[in-house]
C-alpha positions in Angstrom: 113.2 -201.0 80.8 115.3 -203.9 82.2 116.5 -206.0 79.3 115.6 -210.2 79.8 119.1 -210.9 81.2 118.7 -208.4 83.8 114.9 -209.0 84.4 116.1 -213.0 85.1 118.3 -212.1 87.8 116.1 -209.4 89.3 113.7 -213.1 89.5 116.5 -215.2 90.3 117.8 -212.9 93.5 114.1 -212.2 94.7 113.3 -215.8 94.6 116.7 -216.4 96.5 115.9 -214.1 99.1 112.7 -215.2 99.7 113.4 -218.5 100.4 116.2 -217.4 102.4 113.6 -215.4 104.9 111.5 -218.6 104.3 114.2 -220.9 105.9 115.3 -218.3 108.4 111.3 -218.3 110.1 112.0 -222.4 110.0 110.0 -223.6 106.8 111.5 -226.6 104.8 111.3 -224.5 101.6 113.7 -225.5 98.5 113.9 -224.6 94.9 111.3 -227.6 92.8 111.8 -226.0 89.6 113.2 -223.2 87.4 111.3 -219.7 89.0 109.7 -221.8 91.4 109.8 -222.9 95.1 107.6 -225.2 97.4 107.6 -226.3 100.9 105.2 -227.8 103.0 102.1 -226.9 105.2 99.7 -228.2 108.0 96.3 -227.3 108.3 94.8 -226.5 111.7 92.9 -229.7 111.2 96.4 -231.7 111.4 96.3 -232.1 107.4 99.5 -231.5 105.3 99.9 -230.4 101.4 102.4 -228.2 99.6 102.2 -224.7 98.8 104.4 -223.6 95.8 105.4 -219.8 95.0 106.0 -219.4 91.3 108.2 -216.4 89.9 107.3 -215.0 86.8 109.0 -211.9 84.4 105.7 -211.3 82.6 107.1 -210.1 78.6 103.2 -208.6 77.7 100.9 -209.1 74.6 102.1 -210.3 71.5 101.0 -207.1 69.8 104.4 -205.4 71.4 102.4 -203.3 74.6 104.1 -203.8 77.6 103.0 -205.5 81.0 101.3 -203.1 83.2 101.6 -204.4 87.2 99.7 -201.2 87.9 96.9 -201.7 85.8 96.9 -205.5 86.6 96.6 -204.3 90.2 93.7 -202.1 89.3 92.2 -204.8 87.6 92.2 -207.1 90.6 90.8 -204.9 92.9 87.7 -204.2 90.6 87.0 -207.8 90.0 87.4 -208.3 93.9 85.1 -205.0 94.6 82.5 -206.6 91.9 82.1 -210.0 93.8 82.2 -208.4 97.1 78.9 -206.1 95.4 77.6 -209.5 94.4 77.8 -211.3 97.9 76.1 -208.0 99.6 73.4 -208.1 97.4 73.2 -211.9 97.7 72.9 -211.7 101.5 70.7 -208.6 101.1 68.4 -211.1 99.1 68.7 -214.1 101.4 68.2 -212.0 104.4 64.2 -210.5 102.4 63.4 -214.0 101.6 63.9 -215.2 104.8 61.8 -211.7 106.1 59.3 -212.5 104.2 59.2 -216.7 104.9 58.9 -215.7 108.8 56.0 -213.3 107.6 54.5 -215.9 105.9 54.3 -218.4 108.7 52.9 -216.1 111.2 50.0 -215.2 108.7 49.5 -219.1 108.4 49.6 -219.3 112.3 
């Protein structure tokens, strides 16, 4: 394992070369604060905000375990799979409701 020096430069060069690439494909990105950089964006509806990129050496739990990316990652794509389940059955729902509404007012009819 990297020790926090080494982890801080690993940050410090990624973030570098990112907004490097960033400025090179004509954004006006710049460093805002430590770890972090922001430059800004139009929407297609001719609106402009920010978007900031934060850079973060995760340390892990306080009870000593390590930070797991991979398991993070595994993580994410469940909870992503679980509300994608969740919107199918929602439509699924919608779409018998709406069956049976229709049905409805052709009986009435």
């Amino acid at each position: 394992m990297l020790n926090i020096k080494e982890f801080e430069e690993k940050k410090t060069q990624t973030l570098r070369d990112i907004l490097q690439y960033l400025i090179d494909h004509g954004e006006d990105g710049d460093k805002c604060k430590d770890g972090e950089i922001n430059f800004p964006i139009v929407g297609a509806d001719g609106n402009d905000g920010w978007l900031v990129v934060k850079f973060v050496v995760p340390r892990g739990g306080r009870d000593g375990e390590e930070y797991d990316g991979y398991a993070e990652r595994e993580a994410y794509r469940m909870t992503l799979q679980k509300r994608a389940d969740r919107a199918a059955e929602k439509a699924k729902k919608i779409a018998k409701d709406a069956e049976k509404r229709a049905k409805k007012e052709e009986e009435a009819e």
